[in-house]
SEVO-577428 format. One record per residue (C-alpha): x, y, z; residue in one letter. Coordinates in steps of 0.2 Angstrom, whole numbers. Each point is the difference from the previous one (the first is absolute). Layout:
# SEVO-577428
+-------+-------+-------+------+
|     u |     v |     w | rest |
+-------+-------+-------+------+
|     X |     Y |     Z |    a |
...
+-------+-------+-------+------+
This chain:
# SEVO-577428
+-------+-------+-------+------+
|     u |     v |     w | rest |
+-------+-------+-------+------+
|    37 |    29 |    81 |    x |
|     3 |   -10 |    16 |    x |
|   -16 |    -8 |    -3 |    x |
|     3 |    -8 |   -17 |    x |
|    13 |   -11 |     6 |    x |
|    16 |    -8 |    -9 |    x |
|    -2 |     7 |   -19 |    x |
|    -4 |   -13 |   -14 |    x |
|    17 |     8 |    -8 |    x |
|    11 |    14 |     2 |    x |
|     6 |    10 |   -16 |    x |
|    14 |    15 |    -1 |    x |
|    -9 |    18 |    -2 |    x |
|    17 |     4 |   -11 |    x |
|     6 |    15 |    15 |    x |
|     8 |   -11 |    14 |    x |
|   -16 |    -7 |     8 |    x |
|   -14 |   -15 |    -2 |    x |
|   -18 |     0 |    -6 |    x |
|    -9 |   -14 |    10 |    x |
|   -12 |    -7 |   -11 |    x |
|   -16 |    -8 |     7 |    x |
|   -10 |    -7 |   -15 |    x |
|   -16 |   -12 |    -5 |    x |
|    -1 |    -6 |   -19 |    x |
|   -13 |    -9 |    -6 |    x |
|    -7 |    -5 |   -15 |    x |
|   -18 |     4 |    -6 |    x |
|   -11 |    -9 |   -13 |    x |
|   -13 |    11 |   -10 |    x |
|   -13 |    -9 |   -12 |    x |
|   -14 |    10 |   -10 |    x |
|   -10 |    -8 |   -13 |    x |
|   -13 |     6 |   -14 |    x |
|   -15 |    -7 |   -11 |    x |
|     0 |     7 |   -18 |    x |
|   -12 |    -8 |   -14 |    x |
|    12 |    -6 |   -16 |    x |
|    -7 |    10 |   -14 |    x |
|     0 |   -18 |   -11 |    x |
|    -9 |   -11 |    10 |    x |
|   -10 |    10 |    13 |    x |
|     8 |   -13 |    11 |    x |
|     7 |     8 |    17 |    x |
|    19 |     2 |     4 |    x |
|    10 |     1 |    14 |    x |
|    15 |     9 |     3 |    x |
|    10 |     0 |    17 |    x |
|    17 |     7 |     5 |    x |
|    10 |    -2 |    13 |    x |
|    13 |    13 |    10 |    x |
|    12 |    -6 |    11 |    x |
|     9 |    14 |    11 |    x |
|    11 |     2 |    14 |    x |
|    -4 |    15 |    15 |    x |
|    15 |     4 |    12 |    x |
|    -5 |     8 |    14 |    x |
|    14 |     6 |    10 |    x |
|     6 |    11 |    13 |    x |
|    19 |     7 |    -2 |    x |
|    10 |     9 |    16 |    x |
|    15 |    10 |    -6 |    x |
|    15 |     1 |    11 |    x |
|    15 |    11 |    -1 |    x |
|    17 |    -5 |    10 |    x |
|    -5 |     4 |    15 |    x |
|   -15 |   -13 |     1 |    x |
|   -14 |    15 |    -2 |    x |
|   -14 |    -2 |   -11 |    x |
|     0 |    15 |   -12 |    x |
|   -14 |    -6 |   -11 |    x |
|   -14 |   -14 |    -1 |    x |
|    -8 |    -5 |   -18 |    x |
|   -15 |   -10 |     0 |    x |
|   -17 |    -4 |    -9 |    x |
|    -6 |    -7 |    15 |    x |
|   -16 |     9 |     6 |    x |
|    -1 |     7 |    18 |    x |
|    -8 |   -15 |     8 |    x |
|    13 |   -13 |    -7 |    x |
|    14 |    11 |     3 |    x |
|    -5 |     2 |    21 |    x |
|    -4 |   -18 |    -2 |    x |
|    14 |   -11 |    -6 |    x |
|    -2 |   -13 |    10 |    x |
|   -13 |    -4 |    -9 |    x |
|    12 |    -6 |   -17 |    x |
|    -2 |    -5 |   -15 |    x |
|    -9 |    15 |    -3 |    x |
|   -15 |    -1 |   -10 |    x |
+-------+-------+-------+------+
């Protein structure tokens, strides 16, 4: 936990302590496209669509009144989580 550095916030956990949040959002664009034939003209058509999403990565250290870490949440895999130096997360 030491290793993460200051927090990008810190939220209640609801019981007297603090959940220090680390966190990376960004936003990804998908595109996918297809060719189908117009049944009138025999002519080709395009269609594409866009999705635009955001991921949050994050890595969150529960602490109870005492300053001791009683849980940690994450989706981080193993190697960003031993590696946070190595921020924004991708």
């Amino acid at each position: 936990m030491m290793s993460f550095g200051i927090p990008d916030r810190e939220v209640s956990d609801a019981a007297g302590g603090v959940v220090l949040v680390y966190e990376d959002i960004s936003t990804v664009t998908s595109r996918s496209g297809k060719k189908e034939k117009d049944f009138v003209t025999d002519e080709p058509v395009y269609e594409s669509s866009e999705t635009v999403s955001q991921v949050r990565r994050f890595a969150e250290f529960f602490l109870n009144m005492d300053d001791s870490c009683y849980n940690i949440r994450t989706n981080l895999d193993s190697w960003q989580f031993d590696t946070p130096e190595q921020r924004p997360w991708k």
